[in-house]
N, C-alpha and C positions, 0 to 999 in steps of 0.2 A: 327559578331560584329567587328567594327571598332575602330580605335584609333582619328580620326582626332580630334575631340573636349574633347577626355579625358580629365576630371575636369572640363570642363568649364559649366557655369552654364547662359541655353538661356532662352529668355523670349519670347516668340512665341503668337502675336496677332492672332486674326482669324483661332486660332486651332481647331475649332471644327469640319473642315471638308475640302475638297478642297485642294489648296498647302496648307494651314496650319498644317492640318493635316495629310500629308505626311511628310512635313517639322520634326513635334515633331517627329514621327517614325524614320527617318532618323539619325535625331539629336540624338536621345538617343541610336538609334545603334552603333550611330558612338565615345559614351561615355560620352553625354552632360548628364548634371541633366536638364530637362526640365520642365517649367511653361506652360502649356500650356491654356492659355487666352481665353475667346470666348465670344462674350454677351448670348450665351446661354448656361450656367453651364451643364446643361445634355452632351448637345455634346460634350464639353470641356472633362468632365469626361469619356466618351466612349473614345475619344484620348485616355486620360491615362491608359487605360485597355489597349490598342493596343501598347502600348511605352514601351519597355526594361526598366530595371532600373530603375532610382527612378525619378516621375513628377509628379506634381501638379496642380491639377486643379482650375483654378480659373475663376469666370463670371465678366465680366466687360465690359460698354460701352465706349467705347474709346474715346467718345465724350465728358464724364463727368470727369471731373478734379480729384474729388477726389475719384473714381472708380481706376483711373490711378493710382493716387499717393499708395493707398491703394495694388495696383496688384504689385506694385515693393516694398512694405515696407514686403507682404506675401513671394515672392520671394527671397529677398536678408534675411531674417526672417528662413525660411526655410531650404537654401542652402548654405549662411553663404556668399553670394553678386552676383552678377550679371554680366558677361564678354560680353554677347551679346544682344540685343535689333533684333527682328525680326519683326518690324514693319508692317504686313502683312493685317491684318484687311481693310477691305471696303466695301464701295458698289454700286451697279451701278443701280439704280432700274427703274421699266418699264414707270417713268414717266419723267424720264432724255431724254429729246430729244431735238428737234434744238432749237435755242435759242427764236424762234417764238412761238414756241409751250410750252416752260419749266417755271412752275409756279414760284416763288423765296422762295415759301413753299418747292417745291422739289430743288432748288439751295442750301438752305440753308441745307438741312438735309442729301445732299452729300456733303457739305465742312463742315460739324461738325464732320461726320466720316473720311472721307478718308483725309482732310488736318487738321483739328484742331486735331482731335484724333494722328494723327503720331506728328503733333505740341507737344501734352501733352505728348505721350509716352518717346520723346527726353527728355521734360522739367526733365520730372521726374523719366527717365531711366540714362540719361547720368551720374548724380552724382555718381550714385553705378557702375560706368564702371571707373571715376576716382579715386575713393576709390580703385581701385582695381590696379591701375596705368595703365589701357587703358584696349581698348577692342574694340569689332566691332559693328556697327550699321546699317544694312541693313534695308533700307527705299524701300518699293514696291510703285514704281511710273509705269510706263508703256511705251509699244511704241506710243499709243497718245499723250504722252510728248512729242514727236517729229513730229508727222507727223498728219496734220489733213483728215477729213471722212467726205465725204459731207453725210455719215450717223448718224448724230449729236449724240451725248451724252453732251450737253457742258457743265454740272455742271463735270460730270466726268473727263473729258476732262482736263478742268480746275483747278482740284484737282490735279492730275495727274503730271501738268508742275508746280503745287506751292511744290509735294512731292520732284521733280528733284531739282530743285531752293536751295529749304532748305535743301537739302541732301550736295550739293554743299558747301553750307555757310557751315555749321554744319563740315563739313570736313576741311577745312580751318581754323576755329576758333580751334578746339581740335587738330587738327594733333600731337603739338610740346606736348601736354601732353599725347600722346598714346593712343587716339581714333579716328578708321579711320570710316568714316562715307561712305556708300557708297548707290548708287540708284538701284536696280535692277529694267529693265524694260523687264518686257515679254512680249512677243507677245499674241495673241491670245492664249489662254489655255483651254484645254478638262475640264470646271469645273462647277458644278451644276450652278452655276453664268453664265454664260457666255452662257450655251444651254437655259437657261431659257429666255435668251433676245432675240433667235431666236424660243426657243415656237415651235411653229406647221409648222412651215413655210419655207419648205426648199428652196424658191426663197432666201426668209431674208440667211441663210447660203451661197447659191450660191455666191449672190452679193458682199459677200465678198471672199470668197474661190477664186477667180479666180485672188485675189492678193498676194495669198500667195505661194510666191516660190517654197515650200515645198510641197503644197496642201496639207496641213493637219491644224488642231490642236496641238499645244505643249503635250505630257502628262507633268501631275502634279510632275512627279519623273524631270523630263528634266528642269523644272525651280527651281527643290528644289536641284539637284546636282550644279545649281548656285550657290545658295542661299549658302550651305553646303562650296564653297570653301570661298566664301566673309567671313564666319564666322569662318574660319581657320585661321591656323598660314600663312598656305601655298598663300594668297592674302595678306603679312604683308606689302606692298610698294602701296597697291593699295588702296586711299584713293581721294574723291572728286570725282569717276569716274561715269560716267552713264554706267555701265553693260547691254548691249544690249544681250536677248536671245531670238530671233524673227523670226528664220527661214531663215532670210534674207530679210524680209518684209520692213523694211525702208530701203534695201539696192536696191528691186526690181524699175523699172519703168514700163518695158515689160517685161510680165513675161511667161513661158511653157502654151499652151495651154493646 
């Protein structure tokens, strides 16, 4: 057991499994009281068997307003308020593809999760972080925010660089009242999400693996030891920033055979 988040009390979207769910584990080793959030309450609640200390489970779609509003009224109800917003929740789903091929039925139903839902979570996270006289806001945007793939996702994609954008603003506007808002963008991640998009098909892995510096996948601990310091004391000057954890993927051109 750690100290880093001692007392503090996170709120952790898309904890039912994946980084989220490493995320609550970590967090509550490290001394946080955690919420752990998920549209699907069952996995939500297995989190919380798996988490130290004291968490709560709660199911909510990140997309619905007063889902949201109701997940931080439980939280801050609960715990007695709110220090961190772990914004993690999304999805990228197998009908997100090039912009030729992507219906505006699957456009729409990746920007109600992954940008409106982190939209509502701020809306209705931030007040109980000022209440408290600041606190931290880590928004999961990605390294598609930065660099595009002629292997298309663009509803994702595009969720992605509105998550960086508004992480950006949101930082800037709260700074001077002691809330640092910040983006975390991972690279490619070992996550039920993310193998499910390559399915059966190891040419699909290949084509991208041959740009990754590293040759690998992220593990889920590798992007939540991120996540864990942005929600410290110890990142207190680091606010507005895009947090790049990607292996070196946006940094590569030619990369190791």
């Amino acid at each position: 057991m750690g100290e880093r988040l001692m007392g503090k009390v996170c709120v952790i979207t898309g904890a039912g499994g994946g980084m989220g769910r490493e995320a609550a584990i970590v967090f509550a080793e490290e001394g946080a009281k955690v919420c752990v959030a998920d549209v699907n309450l069952d996995a939500a609640e297995e989190t919380v068997r798996l988490c130290p200390g004291d968490a709560l489970a709660v199911g909510v779609n990140v997309a619905e307003e007063e889902e949201v509003r109701a997940m931080c009224e439980r939280a801050a109800e609960r715990f007695g308020g709110i220090d961190v917003l772990y914004n993690n929740a999304g999805i990228s789903p197998d009908d997100d593809a090039s912009i030729l091929d992507t219906s505006v039925e699957a456009w729409d139903r990746v920007q109600a999760v992954n940008t409106r839902g982190v939209f509502l979570c701020c809306k209705h996270g931030i007040p109980y972080l000022l209440e408290r006289g600041g606190g931290s806001v880590i928004n999961v945007a990605s390294f598609v925010a930065l660099v595009g793939a002629a292997t298309s996702q663009i509803s994702y994609s595009a969720s992605k660089g509105a998550v960086l954008s508004m992480s950006r603003e949101l930082g800037v506007q709260f700074a001077r009242r002691g809330v640092r808002v910040n983006a975390l963008c991972p690279g490619p991640v070992e996550t039920e999400l993310l193998l499910n998009i390559f399915g059966d098909d190891p040419a699909a892995l290949e084509r991208r693996r041959i740009h990754w510096p590293m040759g690998r996948l992220a593990r889920p601990r590798e992007i939540v030891s991120a996540a864990l310091f942005l929600a410290s004391e110890e990142s207190s000057y680091m606010n507005g920033a895009t947090f790049v954890v990607d292996g070196g993927l946006t940094a590569g051109y030619v990369t190791p055979e």
